[in-house]
C-alpha positions in Angstrom: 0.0 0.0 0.0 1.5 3.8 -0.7 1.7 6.1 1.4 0.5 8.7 -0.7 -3.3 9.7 -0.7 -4.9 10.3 -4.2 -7.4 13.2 -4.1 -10.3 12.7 -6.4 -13.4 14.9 -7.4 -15.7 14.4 -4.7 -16.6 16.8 -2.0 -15.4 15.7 1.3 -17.9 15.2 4.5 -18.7 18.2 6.8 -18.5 17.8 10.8 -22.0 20.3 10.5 -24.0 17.4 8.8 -22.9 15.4 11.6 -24.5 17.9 15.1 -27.3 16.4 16.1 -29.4 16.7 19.5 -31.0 13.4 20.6 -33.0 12.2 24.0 -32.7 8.6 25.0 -34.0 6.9 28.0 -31.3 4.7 29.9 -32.1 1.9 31.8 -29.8 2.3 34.4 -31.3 -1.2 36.7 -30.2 -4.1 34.2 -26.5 -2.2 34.1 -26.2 -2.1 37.3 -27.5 -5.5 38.1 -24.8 -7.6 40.3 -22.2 -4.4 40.7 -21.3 -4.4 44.3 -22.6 -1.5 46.0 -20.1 0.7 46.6 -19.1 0.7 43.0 -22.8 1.4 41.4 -22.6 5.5 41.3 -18.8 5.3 39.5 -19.8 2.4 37.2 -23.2 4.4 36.2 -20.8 7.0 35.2 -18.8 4.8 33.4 -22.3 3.0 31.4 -23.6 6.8 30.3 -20.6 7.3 28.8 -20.2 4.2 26.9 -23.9 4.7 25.9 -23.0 7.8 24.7 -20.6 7.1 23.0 -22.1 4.1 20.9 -25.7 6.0 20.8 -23.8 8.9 18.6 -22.4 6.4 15.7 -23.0 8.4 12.5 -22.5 6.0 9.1 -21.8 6.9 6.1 -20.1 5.5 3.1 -16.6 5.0 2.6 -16.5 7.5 -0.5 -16.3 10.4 1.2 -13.3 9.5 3.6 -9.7 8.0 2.2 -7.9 4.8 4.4 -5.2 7.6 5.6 -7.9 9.5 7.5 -9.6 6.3 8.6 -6.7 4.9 10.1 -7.1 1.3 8.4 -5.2 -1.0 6.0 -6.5 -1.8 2.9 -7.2 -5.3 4.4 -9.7 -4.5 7.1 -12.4 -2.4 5.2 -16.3 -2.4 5.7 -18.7 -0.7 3.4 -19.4 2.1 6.0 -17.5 4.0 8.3 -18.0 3.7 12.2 -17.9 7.6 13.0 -18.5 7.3 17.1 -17.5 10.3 19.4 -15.0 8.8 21.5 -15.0 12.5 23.2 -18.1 12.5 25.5 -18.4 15.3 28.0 -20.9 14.8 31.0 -23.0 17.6 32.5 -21.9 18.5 36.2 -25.8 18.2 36.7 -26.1 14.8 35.6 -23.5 14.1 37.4 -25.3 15.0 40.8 -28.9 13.4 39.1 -26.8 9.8 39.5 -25.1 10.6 43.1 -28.6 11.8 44.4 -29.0 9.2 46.4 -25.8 8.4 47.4 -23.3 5.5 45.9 -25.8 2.5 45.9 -29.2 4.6 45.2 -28.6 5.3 41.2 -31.9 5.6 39.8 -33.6 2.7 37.4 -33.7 4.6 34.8 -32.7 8.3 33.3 -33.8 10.6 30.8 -30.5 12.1 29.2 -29.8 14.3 26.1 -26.9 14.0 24.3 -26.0 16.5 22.0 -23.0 16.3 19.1 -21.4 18.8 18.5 -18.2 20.5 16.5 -14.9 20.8 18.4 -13.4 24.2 17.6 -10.4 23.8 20.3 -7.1 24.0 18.5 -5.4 20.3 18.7 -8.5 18.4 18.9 -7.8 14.7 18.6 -11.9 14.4 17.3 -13.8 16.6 15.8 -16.5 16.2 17.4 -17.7 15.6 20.9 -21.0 14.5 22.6 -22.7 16.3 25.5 -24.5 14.4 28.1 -27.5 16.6 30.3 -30.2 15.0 32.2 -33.9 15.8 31.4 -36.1 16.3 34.2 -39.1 13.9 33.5 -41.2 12.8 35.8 -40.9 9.2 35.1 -38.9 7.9 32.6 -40.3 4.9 31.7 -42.1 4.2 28.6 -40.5 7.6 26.5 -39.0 6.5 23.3 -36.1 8.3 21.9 -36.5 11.3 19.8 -34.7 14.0 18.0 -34.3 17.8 19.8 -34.4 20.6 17.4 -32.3 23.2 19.1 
């Protein structure tokens, strides 16, 4: 494989396609199931973050991006890219929804938004990032997700 990366015609992807605002309901109770109790508050953290994370996958096809900026070798290649935000931010907020009830009281379920958005710090490893806020409902149960228009 070269080294060199072949420009063609098409019009590359833009990160503003990509911002999206999104609330999902997370059932906190079957991740938390069997963690010992003094490591339930930390570990919730932990599961909003990784649901975060794969909840703000964007695909798209492969034209638009070359191997280079992919960071794979001509052998492992899928019809789509897998576009996640590995940089997920948490509100302070939701932070003190989980810890509400102290280390072993995280609630069953929560009502988060998680926003995508554009990175504009100088260095950024991504180039974009997810932002997690809780959504005061008064029970979560049952809401399906849906798209925010902000």
């Amino acid at each position: 494989m070269s080294s060199t990366v072949k420009t063609t015609g098409k019009k590359t992807r833009s990160a503003i396609a990509d911002v999206v605002t999104r609330e999902y309901t997370i059932n906190m109770h079957k991740r938390m199931h069997g963690v010992t109790f003094k490591k339930r508050a930390p570990r919730a953290i932990k599961e909003i973050r990784a649901f975060a994370e794969r909840a703000m996958v964007s695909f798209f096809p492969l034209q638009y991006l070359t191997e280079e900026a992919m960071g794979w070798d001509s052998a492992n290649h899928s019809r789509f890219a897998n576009q996640g935000t590995k940089d997920v931010r948490l509100d302070p907020q939701l932070n003190k929804k989980v810890w509400e009830a102290g280390v072993k009281g995280v609630p069953f379920r929560l009502r988060v938004r998680i926003s995508r958005k554009r990175n504009d710090e100088e260095g950024a490893k991504e180039r974009l990032y997810s932002y997690v806020q809780a959504v005061n409902v008064k029970d979560a149960k049952g809401l399906h997700t849906s798209v925010v228009d902000e």
